[in-house]
FIBA-144383 format. One record per residue: x negated, y negated, z of N, C-alpha, C in turn. Coordinates in steps of 0.02 Angstrom, whole numbers, padded with zeros to 5 digits, always signed. Each point is the difference from the previous one (the first is absolute). Example, Ala and Ser with C-alpha at 12.3 -4.5 7.8 and 13.67 -1.06 7.14 Angstrom:
% FIBA-144383
-00660+00284+00390+00045-00059+00000-00045-00060+00000 +00018-00053-00036-00042-00059+00003+00039-00055+00037 
END
This chain:
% FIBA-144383
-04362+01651+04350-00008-00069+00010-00044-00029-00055 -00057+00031-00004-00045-00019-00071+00053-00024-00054 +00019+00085-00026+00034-00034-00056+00057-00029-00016 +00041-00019+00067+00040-00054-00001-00030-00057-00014 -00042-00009+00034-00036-00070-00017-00045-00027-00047 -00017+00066-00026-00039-00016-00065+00051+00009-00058 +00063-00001+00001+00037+00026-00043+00014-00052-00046 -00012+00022-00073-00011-00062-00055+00080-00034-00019 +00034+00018+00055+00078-00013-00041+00020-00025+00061 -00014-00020+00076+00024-00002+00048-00077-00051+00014 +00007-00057+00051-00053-00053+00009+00037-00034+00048 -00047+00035+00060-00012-00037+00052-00053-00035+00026 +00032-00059+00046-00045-00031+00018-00045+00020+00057 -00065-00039+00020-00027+00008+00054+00067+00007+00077 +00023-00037-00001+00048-00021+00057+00041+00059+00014 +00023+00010-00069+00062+00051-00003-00037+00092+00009 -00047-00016-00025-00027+00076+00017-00023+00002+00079 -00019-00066+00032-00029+00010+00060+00079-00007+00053 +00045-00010-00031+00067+00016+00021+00046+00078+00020 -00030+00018-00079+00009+00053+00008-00026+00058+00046 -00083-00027-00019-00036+00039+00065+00027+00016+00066 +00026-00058+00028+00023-00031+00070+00078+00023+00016 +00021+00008-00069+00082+00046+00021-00018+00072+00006 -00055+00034-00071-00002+00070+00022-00024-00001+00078 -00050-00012+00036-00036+00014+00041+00049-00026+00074 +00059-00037-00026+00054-00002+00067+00053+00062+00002 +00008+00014-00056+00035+00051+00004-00039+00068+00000 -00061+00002+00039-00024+00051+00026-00050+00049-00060 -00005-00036-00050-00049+00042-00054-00070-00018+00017 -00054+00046-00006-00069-00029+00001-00017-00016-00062 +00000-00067-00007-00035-00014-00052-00064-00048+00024 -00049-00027-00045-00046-00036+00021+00021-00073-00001 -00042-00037+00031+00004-00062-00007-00004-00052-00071 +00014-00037-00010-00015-00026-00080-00078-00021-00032 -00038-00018+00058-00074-00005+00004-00025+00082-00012 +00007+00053+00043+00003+00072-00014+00007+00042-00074 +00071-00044-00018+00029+00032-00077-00061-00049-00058 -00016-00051+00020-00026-00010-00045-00067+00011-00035 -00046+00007+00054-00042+00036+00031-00026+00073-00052 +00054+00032+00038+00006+00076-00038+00019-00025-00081 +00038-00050-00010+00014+00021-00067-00034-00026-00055 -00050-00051+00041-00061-00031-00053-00052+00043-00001 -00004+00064+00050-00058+00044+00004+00007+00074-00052 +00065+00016-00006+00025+00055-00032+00008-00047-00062 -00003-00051-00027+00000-00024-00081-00081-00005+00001 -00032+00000+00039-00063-00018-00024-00037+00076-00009 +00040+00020+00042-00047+00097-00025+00045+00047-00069 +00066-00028-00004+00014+00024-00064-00009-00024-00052 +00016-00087-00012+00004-00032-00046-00086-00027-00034 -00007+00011-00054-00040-00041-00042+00009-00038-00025 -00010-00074-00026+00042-00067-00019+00004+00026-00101 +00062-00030+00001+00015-00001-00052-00072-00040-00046 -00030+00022-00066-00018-00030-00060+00025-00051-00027 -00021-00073+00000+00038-00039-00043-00002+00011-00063 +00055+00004-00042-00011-00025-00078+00019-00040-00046 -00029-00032-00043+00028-00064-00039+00009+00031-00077 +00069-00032-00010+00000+00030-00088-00006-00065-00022 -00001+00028-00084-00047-00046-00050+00040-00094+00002 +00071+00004+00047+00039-00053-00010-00013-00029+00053 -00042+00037+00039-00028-00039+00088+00044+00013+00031 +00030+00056+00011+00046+00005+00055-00019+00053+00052 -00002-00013+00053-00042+00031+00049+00068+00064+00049 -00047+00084-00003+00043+00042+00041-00049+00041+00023 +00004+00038+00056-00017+00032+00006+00019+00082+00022 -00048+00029-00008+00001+00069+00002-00031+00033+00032 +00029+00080+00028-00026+00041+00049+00000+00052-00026 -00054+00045+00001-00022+00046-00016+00023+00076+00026 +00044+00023-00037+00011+00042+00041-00018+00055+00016 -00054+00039-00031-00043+00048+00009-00016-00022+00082 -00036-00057+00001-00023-00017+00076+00065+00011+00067 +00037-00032-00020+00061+00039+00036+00016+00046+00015 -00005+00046-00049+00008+00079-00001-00045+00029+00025 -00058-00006-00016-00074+00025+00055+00008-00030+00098 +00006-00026-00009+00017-00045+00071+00056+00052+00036 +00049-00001-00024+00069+00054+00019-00019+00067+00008 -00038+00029-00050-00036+00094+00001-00057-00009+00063 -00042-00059+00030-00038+00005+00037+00016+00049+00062 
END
């Protein structure tokens, strides 16, 4: 379910995911509630994720970046 919904090529909406919720969970799957999923999934980005670094090049154009050593340490924990 996560990564359906976080999926960078596929974008759903609030409505449509809390749709979805409401079809798996009639047709007898346990899944959580959409308050539940979201819950869990702002808590598991906040214990893996470290925010990306902004950076600006010399033309002012602003990107940022993630470190991935920190990633990789995080994952071997």
């Amino acid at each position: 379910m996560d990564l359906l919904f976080n999926s960078p090529w596929l974008r759903f909406s609030r409505a449509q995911q809390k749709a979805m919720l409401t079809w798996a969970r009639e047709l007898g799957a346990s899944v959580p509630s959409y308050n539940q999923y979201r819950w869990v999934h702002a808590s598991i980005c906040e214990q893996v994720q470290k925010p990306p670094q902004q950076q600006t090049t010399g033309d002012g154009n602003i990107w940022y970046l993630n470190e991935i050593s920190d990633v990789i340490a995080k994952v071997m924990d």
